[in-house]
C-alpha positions in Angstrom: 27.7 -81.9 -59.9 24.8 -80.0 -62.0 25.4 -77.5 -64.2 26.6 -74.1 -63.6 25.1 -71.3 -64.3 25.8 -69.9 -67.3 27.5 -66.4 -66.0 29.5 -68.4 -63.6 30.8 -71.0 -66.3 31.5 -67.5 -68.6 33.3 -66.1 -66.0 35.5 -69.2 -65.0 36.0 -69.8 -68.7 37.4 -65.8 -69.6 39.4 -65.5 -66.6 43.3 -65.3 -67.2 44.4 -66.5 -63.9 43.1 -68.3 -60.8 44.6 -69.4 -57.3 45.1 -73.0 -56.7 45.1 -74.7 -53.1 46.3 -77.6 -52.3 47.3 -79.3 -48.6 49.8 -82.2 -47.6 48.9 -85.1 -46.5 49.6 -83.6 -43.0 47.5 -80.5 -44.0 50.2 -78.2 -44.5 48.4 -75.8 -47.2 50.3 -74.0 -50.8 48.4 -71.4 -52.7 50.0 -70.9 -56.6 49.0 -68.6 -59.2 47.9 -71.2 -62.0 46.9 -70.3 -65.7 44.1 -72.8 -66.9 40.9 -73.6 -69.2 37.6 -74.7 -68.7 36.2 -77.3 -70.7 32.5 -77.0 -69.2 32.9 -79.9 -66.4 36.6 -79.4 -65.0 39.8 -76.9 -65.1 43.0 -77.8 -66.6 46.5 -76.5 -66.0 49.6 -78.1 -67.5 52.8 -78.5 -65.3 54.8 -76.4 -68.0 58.8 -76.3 -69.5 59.3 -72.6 -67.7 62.0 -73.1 -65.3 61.4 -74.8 -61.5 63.7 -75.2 -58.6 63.3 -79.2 -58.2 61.8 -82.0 -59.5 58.0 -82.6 -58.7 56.3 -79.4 -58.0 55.1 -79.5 -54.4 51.5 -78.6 -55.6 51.8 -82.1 -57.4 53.0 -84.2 -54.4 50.1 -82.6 -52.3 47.7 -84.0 -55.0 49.2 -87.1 -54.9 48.9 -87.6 -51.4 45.4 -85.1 -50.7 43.3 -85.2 -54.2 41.1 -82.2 -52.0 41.8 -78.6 -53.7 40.2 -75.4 -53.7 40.4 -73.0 -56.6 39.9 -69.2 -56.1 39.2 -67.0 -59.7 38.7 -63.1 -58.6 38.0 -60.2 -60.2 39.8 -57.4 -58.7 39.1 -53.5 -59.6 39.2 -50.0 -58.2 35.7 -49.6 -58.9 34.7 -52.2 -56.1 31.0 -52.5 -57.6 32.9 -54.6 -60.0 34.7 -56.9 -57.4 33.6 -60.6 -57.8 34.9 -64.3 -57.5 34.0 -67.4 -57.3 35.7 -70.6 -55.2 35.4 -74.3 -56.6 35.7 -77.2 -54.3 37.0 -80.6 -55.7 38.7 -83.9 -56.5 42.7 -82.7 -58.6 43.6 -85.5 -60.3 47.3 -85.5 -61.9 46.9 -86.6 -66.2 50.5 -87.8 -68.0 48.7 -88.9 -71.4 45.8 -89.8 -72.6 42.4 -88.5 -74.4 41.5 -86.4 -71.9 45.3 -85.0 -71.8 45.7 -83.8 -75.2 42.4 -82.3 -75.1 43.8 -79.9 -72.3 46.5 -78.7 -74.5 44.5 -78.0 -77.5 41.9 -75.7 -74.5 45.2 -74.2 -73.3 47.3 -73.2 -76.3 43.8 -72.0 -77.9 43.8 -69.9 -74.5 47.2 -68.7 -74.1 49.3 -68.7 -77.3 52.4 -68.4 -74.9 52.2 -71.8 -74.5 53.0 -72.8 -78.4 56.3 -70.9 -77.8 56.9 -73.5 -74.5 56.6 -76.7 -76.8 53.7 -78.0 -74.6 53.5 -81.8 -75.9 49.5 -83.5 -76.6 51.5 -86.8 -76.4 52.7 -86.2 -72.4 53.6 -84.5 -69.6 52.5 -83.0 -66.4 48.4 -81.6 -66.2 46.4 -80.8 -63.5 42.5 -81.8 -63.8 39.8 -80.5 -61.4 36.4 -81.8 -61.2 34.5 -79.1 -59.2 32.3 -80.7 -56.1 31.0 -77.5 -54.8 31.0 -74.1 -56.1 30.6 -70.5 -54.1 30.3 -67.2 -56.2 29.8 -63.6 -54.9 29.8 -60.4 -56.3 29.6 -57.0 -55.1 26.1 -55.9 -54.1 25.4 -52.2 -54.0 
């Protein structure tokens, strides 16, 4: 994928919170609130220590058996010539260790401090990666 524009890259990099989709392998969609950084070419978001119900999150199964998500970041406000978001299209893939894991800690703890509270480990874990195939934007025209 070429570049983004720089606006759009800004945007996706300042935004506090996006909407990840992910299907099943039958198709069966889930939509989750997901906190994560931009390192210029992909998105990380780290399966955290916060309390969950089960084991694997279902959003991680789907990825396992459908790589294909879409993310949704908005930009929601009263004053609707404000309104704006932008939808990537790509290829998840789950990280457990590695180079390109610890590098998405440092990006998230340098974005949310919350997480040096949660213990988030460089050595391992659960991340989220997405490499962005296609990308929509659209603001409010007036």
């Amino acid at each position: 994928m070429s570049a983004l524009p720089a606006e759009v890259a800004d945007f996706i990099a300042s935004a506090r919170v996006g909407r990840l989709a992910t299907a099943d392998r039958s198709g069966q969609p889930l939509v989750v609130p997901f906190c994560y950084a931009w390192d210029g070419e992909a998105l990380v978001s780290a399966i955290d220590a916060k309390p969950k119900r089960s084991g694997e999150l279902a959003r991680v199964r789907n990825i396992r058996e459908n790589p294909k998500v879409s993310v949704v970041i908005d930009q929601y406000e009263e004053e609707w010539s404000r309104l704006r978001w932008v939808i990537i299209q790509g290829i998840a893939e789950i990280l457990t260790a590695g180079r390109d894991f610890a590098k998405g800690v440092d990006l998230l703890v340098s974005k949310y401090p919350q997480y040096v509270g949660l213990g988030l480990s460089r050595d391992g874990g659960t991340m989220i990666k997405v490499r962005p195939g296609k990308v929509l934007q659209w603001r409010y025209a007036s």
